[in-house]
N, C-alpha and C positions, 0 to 999 in steps of 0.2 A: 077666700076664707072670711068668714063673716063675726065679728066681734059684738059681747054684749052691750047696748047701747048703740055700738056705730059699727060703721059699714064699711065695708074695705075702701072703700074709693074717698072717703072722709078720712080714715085714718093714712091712707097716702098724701093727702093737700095737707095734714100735720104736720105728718113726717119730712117732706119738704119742706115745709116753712120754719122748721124746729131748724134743722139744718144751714137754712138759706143764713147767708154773714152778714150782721148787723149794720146799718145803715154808715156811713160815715160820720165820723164824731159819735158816735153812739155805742161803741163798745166797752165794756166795764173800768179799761184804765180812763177813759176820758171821763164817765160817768164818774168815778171816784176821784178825779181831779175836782167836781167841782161839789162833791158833799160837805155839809159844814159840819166838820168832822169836832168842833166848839161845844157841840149840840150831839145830848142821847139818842134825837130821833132824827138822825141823819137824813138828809135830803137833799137832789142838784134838781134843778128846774131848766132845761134848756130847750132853747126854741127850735120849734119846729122845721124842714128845709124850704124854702120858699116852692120849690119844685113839687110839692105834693101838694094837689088839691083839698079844697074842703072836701069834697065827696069822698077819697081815697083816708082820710083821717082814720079812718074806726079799723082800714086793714092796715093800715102802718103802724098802729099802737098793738095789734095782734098777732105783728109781726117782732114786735121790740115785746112782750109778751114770751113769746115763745123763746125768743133770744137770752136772755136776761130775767125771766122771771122768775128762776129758784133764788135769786141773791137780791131783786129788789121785789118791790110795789110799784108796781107801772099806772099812774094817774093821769088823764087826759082833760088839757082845760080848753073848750076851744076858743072860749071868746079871746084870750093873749095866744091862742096856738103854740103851747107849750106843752111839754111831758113832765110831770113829776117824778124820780127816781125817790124812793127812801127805801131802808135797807131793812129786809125780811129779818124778824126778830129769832131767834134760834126754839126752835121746839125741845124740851125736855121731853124726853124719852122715860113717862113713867108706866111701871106694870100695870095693866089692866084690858077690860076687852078692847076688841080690838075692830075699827070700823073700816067696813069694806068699800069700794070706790059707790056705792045707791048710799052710804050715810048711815048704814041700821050697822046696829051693831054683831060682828060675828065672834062671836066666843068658842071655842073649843075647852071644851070639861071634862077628867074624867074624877070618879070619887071611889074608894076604896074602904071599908068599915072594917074594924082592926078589933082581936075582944078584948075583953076589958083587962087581964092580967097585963095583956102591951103597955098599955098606958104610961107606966111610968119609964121603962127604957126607950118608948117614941118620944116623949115631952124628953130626954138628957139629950138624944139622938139629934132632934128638931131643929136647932139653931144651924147645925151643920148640913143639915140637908136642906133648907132654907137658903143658905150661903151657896151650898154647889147648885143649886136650882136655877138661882138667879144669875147666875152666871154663863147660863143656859138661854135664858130669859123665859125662862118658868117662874110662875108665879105659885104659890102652894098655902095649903092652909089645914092647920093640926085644931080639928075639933074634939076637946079630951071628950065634953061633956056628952055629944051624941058618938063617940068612939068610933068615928072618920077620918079618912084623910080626902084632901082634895088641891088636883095640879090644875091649873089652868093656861091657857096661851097669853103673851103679852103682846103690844104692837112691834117691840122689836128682834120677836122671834125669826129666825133667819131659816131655818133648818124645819119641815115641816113633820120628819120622821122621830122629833126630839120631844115630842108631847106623848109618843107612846112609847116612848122609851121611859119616862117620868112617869108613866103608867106603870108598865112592869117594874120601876122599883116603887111605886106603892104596894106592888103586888108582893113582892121580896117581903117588904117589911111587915106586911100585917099577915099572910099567910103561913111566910116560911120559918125553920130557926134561923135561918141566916141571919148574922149579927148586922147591926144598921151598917156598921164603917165599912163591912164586907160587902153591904148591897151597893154602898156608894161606891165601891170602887170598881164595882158590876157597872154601875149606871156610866163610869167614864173610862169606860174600856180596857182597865189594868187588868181583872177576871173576867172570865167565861163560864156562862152557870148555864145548866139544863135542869129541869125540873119535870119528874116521870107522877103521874098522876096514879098511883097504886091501888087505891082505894075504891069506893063503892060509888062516890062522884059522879057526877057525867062527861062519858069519857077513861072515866079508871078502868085499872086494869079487869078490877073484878067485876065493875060491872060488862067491860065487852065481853068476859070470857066465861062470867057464869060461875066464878067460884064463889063457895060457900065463907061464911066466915066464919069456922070455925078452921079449915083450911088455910085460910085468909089467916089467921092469927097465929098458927102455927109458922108459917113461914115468915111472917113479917118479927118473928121471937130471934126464929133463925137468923134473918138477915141483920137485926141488930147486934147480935152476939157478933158477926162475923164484918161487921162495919170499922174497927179499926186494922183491920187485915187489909180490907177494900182501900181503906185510905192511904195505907201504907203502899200499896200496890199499884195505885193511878194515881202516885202523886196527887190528891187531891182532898182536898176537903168535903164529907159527904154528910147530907143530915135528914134525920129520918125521922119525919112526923107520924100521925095516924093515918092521914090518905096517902099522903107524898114524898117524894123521895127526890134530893135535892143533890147535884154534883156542883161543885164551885173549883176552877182549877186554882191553883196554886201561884200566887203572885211572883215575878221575876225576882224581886227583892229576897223573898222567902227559898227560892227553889234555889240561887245560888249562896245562899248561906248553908 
């Protein structure tokens, strides 16, 4: 099996050496015995074994390396043949793109345009869906002035099926009635919503099937009249725009009250 960058027979002499158990005297409580722990940028310096040649130097340090080198900074002096340990400074995990193991940056983006009567129930809506986003590790961003939304990936997104999920609730909020609080609770698995494309769209009903709209307008008269019948009847909450037609079920909280 051949990986990008390296080769199977490289990434096996890794893997062994990742594994192989750190030299004597050389494993993290000894190293941490001798940090001056007085001092912010903690440091132990310890000499080298007499037993390892100069020539063997550079795979001994890539072996304490591989051993220890998520917790420290492995430094090689060789004129005193010593190793310098100081301790890996902690990384803050802040939102933003996100850099792939080549150093370019890979972003994942999707953007949603919302019309303009939205506006002010997204800007009440926003702080709270902002708060469940990030929580996600979705990054998101409410542009009143161009009447957009837009979610983006962060580095510490875990779940890769969770940025299109942050997709369909931008879709919720700018296309559907669905109320924001309702879409968010779509977005974290309390509701289940189906959305039927009725309309002349691509993909609607009328356009695969050829009906006319005048047709088209009669029945869609009908089926509003007969929408709290519908909702009374599947337990659910149903909401009925000009193309779409929107089923949201009934949250636990609600159905046993």
């Amino acid at each position: 099996m051949k990986f990008q960058g390296f080769d199977s027979n490289n990434r096996e002499t890794m893997e062994s050496s990742a594994s192989s158990p750190p030299p004597p005297g050389f494993d993290h409580m000894h190293i941490d015995d001798h940090m001056q722990t007085d001092k912010s940028d903690c440091e132990a310096v310890l000499p080298i074994p007499d037993g390892i040649p100069d020539s063997k130097l550079e795979d001994f340090v890539l072996q304490m390396k591989s051993t220890v080198g998520r917790c420290y900074t492995v430094t090689l002096d060789r004129a005193s043949r010593t190793i310098a340990f100081s301790r890996q400074p902690r990384k803050l995990i802040i939102p933003g793109p996100v850099l792939n193991k080549y150093g370019f940056l890979e972003l994942t983006t999707f953007t949603e345009s919302f019309p303009e009567e939205r506006a002010t129930k997204l800007k009440d809506a926003w702080p709270e869906v902002e708060l469940i986003l990030r929580r996600k590790s979705i990054s998101c961003v409410l542009d009143l002035a161009n009447c957009c939304m837009c979610v983006l990936t962060t580095p510490s997104l875990k779940d890769p099926c969770m940025i299109e999920k942050a997709w369909h609730l931008l879709k919720l909020l700018s296309t559907s009635l669905v109320p924001p609080y309702m879409a968010l609770e779509i977005f974290q698995n309390v509701r289940q919503e189906e959305t039927i494309n009725i309309g002349f769209q691509q993909g609607g009903i009328c356009s695969n099937f050829g009906i006319k709209k005048d047709d088209y307008l009669k029945r869609w008269e009908c089926l509003f009249c007969s929408l709290k019948a519908l909702s009374k009847a599947t337990c659910c909450h149903i909401f009925l725009d000009e193309n779409t037609f929107t089923v949201v079920t009934t949250a636990l909280k609600e159905f046993l009250s």
